[in-house]
TORLUM-865320 format. One line per field, with one value per residue: residue number from 1; residue in three letters; x, z, y of N, C-alpha, C in turn. Coordinates in nm, 3 decimals. Last residue first. Layout:
N
i: NUM,... .
aa: ALA,... .
n.px: X,... .
n.pz: Z,... .
n.py: Y,... .
ca.px: X,... .
ca.pz: Z,... .
ca.py: Y,... .
c.px: X,... .
c.pz: Z,... .
c.py: Y,... .
This chain:
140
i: 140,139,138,137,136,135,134,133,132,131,130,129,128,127,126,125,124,123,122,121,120,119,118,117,116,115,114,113,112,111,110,109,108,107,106,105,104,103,102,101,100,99,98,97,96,95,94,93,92,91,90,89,88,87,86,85,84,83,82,81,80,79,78,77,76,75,74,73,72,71,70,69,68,67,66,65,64,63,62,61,60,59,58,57,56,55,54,53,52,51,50,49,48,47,46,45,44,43,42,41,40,39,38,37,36,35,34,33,32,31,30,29,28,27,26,25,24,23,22,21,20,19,18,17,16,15,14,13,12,11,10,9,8,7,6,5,4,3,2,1 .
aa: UNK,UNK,UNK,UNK,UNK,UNK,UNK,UNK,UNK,UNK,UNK,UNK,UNK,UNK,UNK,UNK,UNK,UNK,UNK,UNK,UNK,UNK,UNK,UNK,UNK,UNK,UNK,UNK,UNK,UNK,UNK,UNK,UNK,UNK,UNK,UNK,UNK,UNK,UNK,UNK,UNK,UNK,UNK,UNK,UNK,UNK,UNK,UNK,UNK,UNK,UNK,UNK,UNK,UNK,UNK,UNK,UNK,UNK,UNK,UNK,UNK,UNK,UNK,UNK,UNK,UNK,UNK,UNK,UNK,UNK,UNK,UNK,UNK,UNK,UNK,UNK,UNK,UNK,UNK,UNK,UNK,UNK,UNK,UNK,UNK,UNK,UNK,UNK,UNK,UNK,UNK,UNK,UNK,UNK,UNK,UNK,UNK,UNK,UNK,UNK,UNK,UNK,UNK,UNK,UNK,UNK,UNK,UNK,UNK,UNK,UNK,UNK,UNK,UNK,UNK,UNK,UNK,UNK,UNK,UNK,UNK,UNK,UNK,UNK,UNK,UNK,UNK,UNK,UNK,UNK,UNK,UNK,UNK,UNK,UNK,UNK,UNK,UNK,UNK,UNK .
n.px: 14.182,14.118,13.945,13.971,14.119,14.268,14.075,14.039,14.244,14.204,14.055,14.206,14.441,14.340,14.207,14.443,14.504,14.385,14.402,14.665,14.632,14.583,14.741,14.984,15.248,15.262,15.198,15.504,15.645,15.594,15.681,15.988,15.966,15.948,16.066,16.058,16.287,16.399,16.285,16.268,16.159,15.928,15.701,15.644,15.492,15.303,15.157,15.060,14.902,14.722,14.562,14.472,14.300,14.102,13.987,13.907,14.042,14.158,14.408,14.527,14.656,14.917,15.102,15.451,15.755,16.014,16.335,16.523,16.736,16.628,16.277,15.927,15.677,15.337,15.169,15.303,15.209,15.112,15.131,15.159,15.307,15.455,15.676,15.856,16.153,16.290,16.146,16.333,16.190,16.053,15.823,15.655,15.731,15.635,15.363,15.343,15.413,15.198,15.003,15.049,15.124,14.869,14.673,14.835,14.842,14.534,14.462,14.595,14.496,14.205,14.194,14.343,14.145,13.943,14.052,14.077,13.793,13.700,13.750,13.587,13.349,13.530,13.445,13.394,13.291,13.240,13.149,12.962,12.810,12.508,12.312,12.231,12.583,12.888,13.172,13.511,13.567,13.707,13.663,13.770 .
n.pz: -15.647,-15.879,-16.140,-16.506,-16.706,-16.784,-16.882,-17.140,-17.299,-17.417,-17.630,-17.856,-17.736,-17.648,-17.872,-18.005,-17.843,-17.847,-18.116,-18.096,-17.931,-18.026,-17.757,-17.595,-17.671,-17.912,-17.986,-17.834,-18.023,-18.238,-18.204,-18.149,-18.445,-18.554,-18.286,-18.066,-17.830,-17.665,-17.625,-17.385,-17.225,-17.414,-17.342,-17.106,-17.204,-17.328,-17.123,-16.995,-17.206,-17.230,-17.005,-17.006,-17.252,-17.127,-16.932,-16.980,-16.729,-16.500,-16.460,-16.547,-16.351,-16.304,-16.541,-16.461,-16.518,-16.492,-16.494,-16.630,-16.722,-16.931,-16.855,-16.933,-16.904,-16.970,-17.058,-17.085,-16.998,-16.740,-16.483,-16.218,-16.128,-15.964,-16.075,-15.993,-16.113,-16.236,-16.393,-16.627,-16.888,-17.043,-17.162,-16.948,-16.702,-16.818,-16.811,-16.523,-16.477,-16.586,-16.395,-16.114,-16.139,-16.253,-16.031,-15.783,-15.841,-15.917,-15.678,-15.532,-15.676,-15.644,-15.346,-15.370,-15.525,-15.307,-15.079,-15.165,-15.261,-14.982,-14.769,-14.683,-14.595,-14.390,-14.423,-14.709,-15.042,-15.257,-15.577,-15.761,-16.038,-16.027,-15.866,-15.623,-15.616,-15.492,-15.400,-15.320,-15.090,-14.817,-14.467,-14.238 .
n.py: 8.671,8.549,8.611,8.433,8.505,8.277,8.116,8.240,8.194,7.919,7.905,7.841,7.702,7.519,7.334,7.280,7.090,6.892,6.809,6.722,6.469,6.286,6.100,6.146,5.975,6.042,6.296,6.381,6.273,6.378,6.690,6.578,6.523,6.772,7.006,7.211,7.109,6.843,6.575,6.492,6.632,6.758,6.521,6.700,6.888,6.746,6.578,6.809,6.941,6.684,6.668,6.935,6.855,6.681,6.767,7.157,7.341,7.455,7.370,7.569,7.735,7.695,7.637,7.464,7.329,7.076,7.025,6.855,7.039,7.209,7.294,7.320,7.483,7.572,7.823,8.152,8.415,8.407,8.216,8.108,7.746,7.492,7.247,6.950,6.806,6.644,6.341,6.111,5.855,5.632,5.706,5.621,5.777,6.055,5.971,5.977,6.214,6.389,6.264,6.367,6.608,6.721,6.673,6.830,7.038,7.125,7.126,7.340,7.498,7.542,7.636,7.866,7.972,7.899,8.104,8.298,8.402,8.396,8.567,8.726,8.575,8.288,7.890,7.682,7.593,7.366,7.316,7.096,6.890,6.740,6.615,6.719,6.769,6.686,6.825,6.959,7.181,7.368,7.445,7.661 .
ca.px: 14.285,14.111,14.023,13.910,13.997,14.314,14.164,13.959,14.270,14.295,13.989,14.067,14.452,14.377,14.110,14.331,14.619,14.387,14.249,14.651,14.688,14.461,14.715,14.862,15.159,15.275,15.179,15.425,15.689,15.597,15.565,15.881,16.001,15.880,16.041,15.930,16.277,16.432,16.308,16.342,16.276,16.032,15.839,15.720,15.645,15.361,15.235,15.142,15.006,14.794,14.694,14.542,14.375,14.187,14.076,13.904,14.045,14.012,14.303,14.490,14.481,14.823,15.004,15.330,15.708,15.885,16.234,16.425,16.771,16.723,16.418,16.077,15.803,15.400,15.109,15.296,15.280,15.027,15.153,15.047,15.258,15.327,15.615,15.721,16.085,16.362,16.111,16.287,16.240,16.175,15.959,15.628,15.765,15.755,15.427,15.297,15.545,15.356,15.002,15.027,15.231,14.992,14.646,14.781,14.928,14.645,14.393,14.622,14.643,14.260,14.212,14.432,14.237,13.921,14.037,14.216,13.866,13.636,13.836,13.652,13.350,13.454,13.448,13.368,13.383,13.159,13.277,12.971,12.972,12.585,12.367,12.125,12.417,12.735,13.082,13.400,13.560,13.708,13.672,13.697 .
ca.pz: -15.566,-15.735,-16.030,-16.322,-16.664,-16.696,-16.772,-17.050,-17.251,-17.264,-17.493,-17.871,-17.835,-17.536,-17.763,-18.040,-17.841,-17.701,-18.087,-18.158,-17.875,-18.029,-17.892,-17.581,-17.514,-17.874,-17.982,-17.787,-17.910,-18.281,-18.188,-18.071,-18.346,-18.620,-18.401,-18.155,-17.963,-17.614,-17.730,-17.485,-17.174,-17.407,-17.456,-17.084,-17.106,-17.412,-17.272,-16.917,-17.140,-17.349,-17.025,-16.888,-17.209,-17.222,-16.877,-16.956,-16.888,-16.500,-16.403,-16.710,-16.449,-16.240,-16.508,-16.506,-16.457,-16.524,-16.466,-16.585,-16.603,-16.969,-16.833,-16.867,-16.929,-16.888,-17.015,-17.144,-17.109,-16.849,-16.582,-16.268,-16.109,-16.039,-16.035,-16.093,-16.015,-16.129,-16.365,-16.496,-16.844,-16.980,-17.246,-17.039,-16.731,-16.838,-16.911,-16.569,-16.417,-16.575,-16.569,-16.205,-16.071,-16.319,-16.166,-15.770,-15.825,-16.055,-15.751,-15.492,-15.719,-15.782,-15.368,-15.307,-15.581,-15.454,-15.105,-15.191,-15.350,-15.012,-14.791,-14.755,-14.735,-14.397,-14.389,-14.609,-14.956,-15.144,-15.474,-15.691,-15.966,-16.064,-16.025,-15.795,-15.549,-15.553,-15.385,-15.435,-15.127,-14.939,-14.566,-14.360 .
ca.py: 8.734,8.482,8.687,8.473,8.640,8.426,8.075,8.316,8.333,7.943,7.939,7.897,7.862,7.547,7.367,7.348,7.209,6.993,6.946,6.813,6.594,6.343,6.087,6.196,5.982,5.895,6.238,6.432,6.180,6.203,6.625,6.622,6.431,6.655,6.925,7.178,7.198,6.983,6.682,6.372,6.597,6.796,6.521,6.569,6.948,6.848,6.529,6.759,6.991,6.687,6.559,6.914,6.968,6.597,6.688,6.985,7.314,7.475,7.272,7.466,7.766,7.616,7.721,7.442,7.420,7.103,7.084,6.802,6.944,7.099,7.287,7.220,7.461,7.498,7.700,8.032,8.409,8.464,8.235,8.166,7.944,7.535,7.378,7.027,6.880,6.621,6.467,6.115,5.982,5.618,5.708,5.569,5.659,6.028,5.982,5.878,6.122,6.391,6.286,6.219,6.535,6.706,6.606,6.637,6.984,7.111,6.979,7.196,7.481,7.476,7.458,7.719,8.005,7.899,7.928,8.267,8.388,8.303,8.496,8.774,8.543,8.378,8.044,7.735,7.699,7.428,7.399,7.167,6.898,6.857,6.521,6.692,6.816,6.666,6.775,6.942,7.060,7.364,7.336,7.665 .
c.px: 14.433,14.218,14.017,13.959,13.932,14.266,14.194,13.971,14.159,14.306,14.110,14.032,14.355,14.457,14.143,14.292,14.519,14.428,14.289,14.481,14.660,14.481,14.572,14.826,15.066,15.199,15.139,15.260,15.534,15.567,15.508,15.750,15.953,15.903,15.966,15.967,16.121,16.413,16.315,16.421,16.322,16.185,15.930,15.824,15.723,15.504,15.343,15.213,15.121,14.893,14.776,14.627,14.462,14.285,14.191,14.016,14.015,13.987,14.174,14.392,14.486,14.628,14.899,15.214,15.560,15.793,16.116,16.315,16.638,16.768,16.537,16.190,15.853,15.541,15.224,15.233,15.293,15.077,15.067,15.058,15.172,15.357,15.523,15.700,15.976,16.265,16.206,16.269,16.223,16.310,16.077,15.794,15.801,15.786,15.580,15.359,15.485,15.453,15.151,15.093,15.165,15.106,14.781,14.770,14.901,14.744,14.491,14.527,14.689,14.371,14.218,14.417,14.332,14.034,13.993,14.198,14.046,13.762,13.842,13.789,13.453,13.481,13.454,13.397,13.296,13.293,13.225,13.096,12.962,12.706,12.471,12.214,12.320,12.634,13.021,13.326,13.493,13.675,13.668,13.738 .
c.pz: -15.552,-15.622,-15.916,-16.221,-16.540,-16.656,-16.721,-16.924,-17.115,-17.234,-17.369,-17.726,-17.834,-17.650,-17.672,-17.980,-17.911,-17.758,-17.922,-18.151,-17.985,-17.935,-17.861,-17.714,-17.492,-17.718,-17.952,-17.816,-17.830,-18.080,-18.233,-18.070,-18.223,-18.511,-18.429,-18.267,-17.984,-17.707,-17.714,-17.587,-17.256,-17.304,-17.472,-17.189,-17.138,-17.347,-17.271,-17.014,-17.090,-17.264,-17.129,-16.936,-17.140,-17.269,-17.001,-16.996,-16.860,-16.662,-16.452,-16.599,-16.499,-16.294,-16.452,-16.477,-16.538,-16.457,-16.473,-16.490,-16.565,-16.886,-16.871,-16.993,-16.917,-16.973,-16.949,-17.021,-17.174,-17.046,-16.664,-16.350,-16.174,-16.015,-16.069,-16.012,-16.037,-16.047,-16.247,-16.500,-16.707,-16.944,-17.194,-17.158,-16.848,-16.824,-16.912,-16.754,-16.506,-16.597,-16.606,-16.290,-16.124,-16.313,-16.253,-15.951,-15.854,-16.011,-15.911,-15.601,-15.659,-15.807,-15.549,-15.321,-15.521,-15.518,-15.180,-15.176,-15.346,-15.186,-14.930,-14.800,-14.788,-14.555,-14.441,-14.581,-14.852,-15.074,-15.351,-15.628,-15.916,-15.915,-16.056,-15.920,-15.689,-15.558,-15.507,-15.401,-15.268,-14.993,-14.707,-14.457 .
c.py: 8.735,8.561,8.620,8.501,8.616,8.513,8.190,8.219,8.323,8.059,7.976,7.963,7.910,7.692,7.471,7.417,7.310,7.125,6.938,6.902,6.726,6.493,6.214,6.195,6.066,5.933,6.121,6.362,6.226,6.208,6.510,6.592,6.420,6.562,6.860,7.115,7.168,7.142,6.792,6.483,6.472,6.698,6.615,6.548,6.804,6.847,6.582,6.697,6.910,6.799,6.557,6.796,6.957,6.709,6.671,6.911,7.193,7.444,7.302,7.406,7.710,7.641,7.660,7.563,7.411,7.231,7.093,6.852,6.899,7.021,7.174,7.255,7.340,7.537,7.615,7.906,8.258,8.433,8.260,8.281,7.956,7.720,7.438,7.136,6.948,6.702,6.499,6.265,6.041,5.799,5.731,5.584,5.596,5.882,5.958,5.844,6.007,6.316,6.256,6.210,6.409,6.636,6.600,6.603,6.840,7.031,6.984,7.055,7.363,7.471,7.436,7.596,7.843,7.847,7.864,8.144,8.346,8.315,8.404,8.692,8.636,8.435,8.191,7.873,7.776,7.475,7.428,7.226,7.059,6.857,6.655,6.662,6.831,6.681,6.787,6.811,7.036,7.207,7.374,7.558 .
């Protein structure tokens, strides 16, 4: 059973193969494999930017908070932001990153957080207003 996103009449499609009691864990597998891929970018792409190394990204499925990192360069992440637009997803990834400069919510923090996702402040908007209903779809 293929999982894919395709095109049909100008509209972004999920086509999920086999059988259909399956059909909500290959849902579920392929938005944790397209969170892995978009964050492991984002991520590292930032951290470059302020000269910081990730020692490791994780994904779960977290009710309580959108992402972490750890004082050893952890990064932990809710693999449901994939289903948030893009400019959501790169302000998260931002968010964990300046933590491995700023280990707090300071003025500084959010300078650094900022600096690599400008316009971070309506994600962050965007992702208080709506990120509850990330958690209302049941993928088994």
């Amino acid at each position: 059973g293929l999982t894919e996103m395709s095109e049909i009449d100008g509209e972004k499609v999920l086509l999920v193969g086999g059988a259909e009691d399956h059909l909500a864990r290959r849902i579920r597998d392929f938005l944790k494999q397209e969170a892995r891929r978009d964050l492991e970018r984002l991520a590292h792409d930032h951290a470059a930017r302020i000269g910081r190394r990730i020692a490791s990204i994780t994904l779960k499925d977290t009710k309580s908070r959108w992402g972490s990192c750890s004082h050893d360069g952890n990064l932990s992440f809710s693999w449901r932001i994939v289903m948030a637009p893009h400019h959501v997803i790169d302000y998260l990834a931002a968010h964990e990153v300046a933590h491995l400069a700023e280990m707090n919510h300071s003025e500084r923090f959010w300078a650094v957080c900022e600096t690599l996702c400008p316009g971070a402040d309506e994600a962050r908007r965007w992702l208080k207003r709506n990120g509850a209903m990330l958690h209302v779809m049941d993928f088994g």
